[in-house]
N, C-alpha and C positions, 0 to 999 in steps of 0.2 A: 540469848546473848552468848557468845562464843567464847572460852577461855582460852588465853596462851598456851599451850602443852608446856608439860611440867617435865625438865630432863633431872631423874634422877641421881644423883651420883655412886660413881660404884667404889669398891676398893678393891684391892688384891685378891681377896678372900671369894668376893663373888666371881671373880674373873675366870678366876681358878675353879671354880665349884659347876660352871657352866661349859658349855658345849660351845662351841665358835667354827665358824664356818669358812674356813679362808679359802686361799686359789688351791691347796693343793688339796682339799676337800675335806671331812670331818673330823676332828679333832677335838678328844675326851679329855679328863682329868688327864695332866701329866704328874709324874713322881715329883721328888723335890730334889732327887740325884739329877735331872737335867736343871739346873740351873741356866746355864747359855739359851737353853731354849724358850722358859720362863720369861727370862728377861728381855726379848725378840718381842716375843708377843705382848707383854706391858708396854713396850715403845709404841706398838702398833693402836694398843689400845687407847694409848693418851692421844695420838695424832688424830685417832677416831674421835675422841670426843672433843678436841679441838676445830674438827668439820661441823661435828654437829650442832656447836655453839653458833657457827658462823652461819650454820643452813639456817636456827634456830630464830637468829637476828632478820634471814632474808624471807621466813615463811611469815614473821608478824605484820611484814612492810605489804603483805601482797594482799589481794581479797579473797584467797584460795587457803589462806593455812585454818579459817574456821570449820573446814569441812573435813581435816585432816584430823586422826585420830592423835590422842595423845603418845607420847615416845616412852615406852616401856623397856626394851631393851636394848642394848646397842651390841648387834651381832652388823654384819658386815652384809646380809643381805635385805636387814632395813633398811640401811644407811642409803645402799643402792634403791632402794626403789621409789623412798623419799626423794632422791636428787632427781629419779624418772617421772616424779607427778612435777616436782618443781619445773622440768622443764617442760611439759607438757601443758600446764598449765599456763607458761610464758611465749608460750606458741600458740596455744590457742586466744592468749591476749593480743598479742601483736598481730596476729590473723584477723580479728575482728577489726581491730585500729587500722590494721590497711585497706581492709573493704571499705571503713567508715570515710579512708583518706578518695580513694576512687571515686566513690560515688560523690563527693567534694568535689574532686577533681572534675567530673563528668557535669556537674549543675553550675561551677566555676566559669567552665568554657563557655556557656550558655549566653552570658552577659557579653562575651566577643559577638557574638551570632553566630555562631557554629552551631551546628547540626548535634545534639547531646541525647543521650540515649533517655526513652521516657520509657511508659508504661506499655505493652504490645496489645492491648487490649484497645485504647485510645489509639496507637496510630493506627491498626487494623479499622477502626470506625471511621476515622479519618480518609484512609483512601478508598473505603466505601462508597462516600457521600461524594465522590468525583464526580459529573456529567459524564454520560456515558455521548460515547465515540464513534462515528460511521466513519469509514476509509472507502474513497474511493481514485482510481489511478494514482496510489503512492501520497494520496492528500489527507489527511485527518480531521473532520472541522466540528463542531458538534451541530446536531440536527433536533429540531424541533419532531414534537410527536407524531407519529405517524408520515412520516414528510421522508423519501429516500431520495439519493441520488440517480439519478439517470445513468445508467451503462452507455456510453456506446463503444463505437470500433476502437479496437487496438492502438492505430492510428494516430487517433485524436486524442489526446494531451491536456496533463493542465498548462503545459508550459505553450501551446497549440496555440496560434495566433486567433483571434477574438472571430475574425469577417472567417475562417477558413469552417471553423466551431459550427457559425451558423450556416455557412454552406452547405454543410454536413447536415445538421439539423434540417434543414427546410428545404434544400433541392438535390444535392446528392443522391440518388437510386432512384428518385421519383419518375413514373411515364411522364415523356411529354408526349406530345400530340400537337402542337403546335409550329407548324413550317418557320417563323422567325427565330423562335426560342433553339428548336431544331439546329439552325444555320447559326447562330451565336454560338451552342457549347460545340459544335465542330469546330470553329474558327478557335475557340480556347483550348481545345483538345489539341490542335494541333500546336497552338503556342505552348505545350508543355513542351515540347521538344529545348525550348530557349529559358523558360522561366518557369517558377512554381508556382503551385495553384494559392497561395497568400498573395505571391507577387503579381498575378493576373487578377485578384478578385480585387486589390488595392486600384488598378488601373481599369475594371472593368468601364468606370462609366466615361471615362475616353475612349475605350471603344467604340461604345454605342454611339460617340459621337462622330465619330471616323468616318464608320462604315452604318451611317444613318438608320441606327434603330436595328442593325442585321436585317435591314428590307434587300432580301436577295435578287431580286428585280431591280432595285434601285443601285445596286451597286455593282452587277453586270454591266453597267451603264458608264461606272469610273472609268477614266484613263489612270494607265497603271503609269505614265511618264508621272503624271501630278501627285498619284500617292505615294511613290516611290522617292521625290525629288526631296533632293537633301533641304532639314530644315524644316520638315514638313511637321506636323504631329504624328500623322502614321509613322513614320523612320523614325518616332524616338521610342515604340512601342515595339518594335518586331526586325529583322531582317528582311532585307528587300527580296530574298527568295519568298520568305514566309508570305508580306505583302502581297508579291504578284501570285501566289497560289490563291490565297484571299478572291483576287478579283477575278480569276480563270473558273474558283469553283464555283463563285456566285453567278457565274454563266449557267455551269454545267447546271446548276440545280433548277434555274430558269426552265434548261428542256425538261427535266425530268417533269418538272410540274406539268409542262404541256403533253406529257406522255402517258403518267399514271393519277393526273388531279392534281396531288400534292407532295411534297415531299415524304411528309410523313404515311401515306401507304406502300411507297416503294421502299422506305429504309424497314418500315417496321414488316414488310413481308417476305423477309429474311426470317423471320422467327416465328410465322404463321397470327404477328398479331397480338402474341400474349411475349410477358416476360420473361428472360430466363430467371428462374429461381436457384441460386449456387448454394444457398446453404451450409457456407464453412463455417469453421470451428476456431482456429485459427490464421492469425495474416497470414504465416507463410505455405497457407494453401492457396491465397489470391494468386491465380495466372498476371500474366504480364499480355498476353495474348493468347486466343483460343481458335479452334480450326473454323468457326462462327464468324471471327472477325477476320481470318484470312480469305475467307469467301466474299465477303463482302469489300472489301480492302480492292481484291482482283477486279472486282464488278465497277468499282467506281473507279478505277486506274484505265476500266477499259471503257469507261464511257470518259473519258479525259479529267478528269478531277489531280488534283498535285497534292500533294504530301500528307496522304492518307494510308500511311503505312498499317499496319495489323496492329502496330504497338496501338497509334494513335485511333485507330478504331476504335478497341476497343474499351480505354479509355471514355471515347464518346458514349460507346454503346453501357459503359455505366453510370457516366452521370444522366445521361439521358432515360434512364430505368430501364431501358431494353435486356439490359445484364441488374440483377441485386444483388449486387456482390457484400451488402450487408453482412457483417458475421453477425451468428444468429443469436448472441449473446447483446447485440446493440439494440436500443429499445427502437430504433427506426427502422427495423425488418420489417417486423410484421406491419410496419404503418404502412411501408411501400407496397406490401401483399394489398393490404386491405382497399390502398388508393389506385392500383391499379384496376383489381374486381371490380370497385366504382366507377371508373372511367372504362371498363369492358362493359359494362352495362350501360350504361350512357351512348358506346356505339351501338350495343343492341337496338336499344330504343329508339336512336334514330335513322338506323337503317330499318325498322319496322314503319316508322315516320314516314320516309321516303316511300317503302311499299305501299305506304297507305294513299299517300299523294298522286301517285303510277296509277292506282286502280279507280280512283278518282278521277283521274285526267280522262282513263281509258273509257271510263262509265259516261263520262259528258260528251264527248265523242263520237259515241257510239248514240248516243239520245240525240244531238244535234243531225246526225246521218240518219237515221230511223222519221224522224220529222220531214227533213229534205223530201226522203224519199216520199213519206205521205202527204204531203203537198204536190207532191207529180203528179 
């Protein structure tokens, strides 16, 4: 249990008997022939002990004066260093009392719902326990285990119309080999000139109904007065230039069949048969046209075909997979490799077919001639 410190009282006699410390530095016994001077320093003395009554009153109010030694003498560099714990002391109280108010203040705002500072320990564990995140094309979603997103071309978007996506996906870069399908994405290649490929795969199956199926036989057969006449369906679909190149090319490709079999030997032997492989990295290495589709462009300009410019060639030449212009970051590259080596084998086999049916043919032939002759 802590006592009050106990202020002695001094008198004249001690005052005088002792050493004092004032601003102009140490100060001994003075005589008693300075009187003036005496009497200076007793005013000084009594106002001193007039402070130290009043410190004396403010060290018992506080919870800091128990620790504080008792007051022995009243020189003027105690007095000062008393008054420095006193304030010290009251600084370091109101210090503690404003932290206590903050952190009040901080778990106060809580009840609005505002955001109040916790522990970093908790929300550190907190933003832990998030689901972890796949990005892909600028999309963030969370993804089940083992489960990735598909790359594909630069191109294609999430904001990329739904029918254009699957385009992409499922016939874009793929060989065809087939003289109908052949003759359709020509006819759409060349409609890029007027419309985009969203807005022709939205209209594809009015096409097919137009121009019957793309049977290019069937529709060398159109009169271009009928498809052309206003009001028609064709005329809401195309310009009547576009139209009539429509029905001139589905001529043209009529001969060619009669010339090389099929369409598709004569377009695909431009490229000896196999596809080209481009292998970019980035879109803006995609050509627009290449010296591939200006050869051919020429070829078919000089056997009469209309509006198969190099742009639009080649175009054809890559939805049709004769070009895979795939970048090689899209996961339908390598499908288009590996679906065309399938269908390169597929002709193998049946031109081996073929051989085999020729030497068959040649073999009964020759047994039916061999017999003739031994029965002569």
């Amino acid at each position: 249990m802590s006592v009050a410190p106990r202020v002695r009282s001094m008198n004249v006699a001690e005052s005088e008997a002792r050493p004092v410390l004032g601003p102009a530095g140490s100060k001994g016994q003075r005589s008693a022939s300075r009187k003036n001077g005496s009497k200076l320093l007793r005013q000084v003395e009594v106002s001193l002990e007039n402070n130290l009554e009043e410190d004396e009153k403010a060290i018992r109010s506080s919870s800091v004066a128990s620790s504080l030694p008792p007051l022995r003498s009243i020189t003027l560099p105690s007095m000062l260093r008393r008054q420095s714990s006193l304030l010290n002391s009251n600084f370091s109280l109101s210090a503690s009392c404003s932290s206590d108010a903050s952190s009040d203040s901080f778990q106060s705002r809580a009840s609005t719902g505002r955001i109040y500072r916790t522990s970093t320990v908790s929300r550190r564990r907190y933003l832990g326990s998030k689901p972890k995140t796949a990005v892909a094309d600028g999309v963030s979603e969370p993804l089940p285990d083992g489960l990735q997103l598909k790359k594909r071309c630069a191109w294609v978007t999430p904001s990329t119309d739904p029918s254009y996506a699957a385009f992409h996906d499922e016939e874009w870069g793929v060989p065809v080999h087939d003289d109908k399908k052949l003759f359709e994405l020509l006819v759409l290649s060349g409609a890029l000139a007027e419309l985009t490929w969203p807005a022709i795969l939205s209209k594809r199956h009015i096409f097919r109904e137009v121009f019957a199926d793309f049977d290019a036989i069937a529709v060398a057969k159109f009169s271009e007065k009928k498809v052309i006449a206003p009001g028609s369906t064709a005329s809401s679909l195309l310009s009547e230039l576009k139209l009539r190149a429509i029905v001139e090319n589905a001529r043209q490709i009529s001969k060619v069949i009669d010339e090389f079999g099929s369409f598709d030997k004569y377009i695909w032997s431009f490229v000896n048969y196999k596809p080209i492989v481009s292998r970019f990295r980035y879109p803006r290495q995609v050509p627009v046209k290449t010296p591939k589709a200006d050869v051919i462009s020429k070829d078919l300009v000089r056997r009469g075909f209309r509006s198969v410019g190099p742009t639009v060639i080649y175009s054809f030449m890559q939805v049709a997979g004769i070009a895979n212009d795939h970048l090689i970051s899209c996961f339908r590259f390598y499908d288009c490799i590996s679906e065309a080596e399938g269908k390169e084998e597929d002709a193998i086999k049946d031109k081996a077919n073929e051989l085999k049916a020729e030497v068959t043919d040649s073999e009964i032939c020759r047994a039916i001639s061999g017999s003739s002759f031994s029965s002569e």
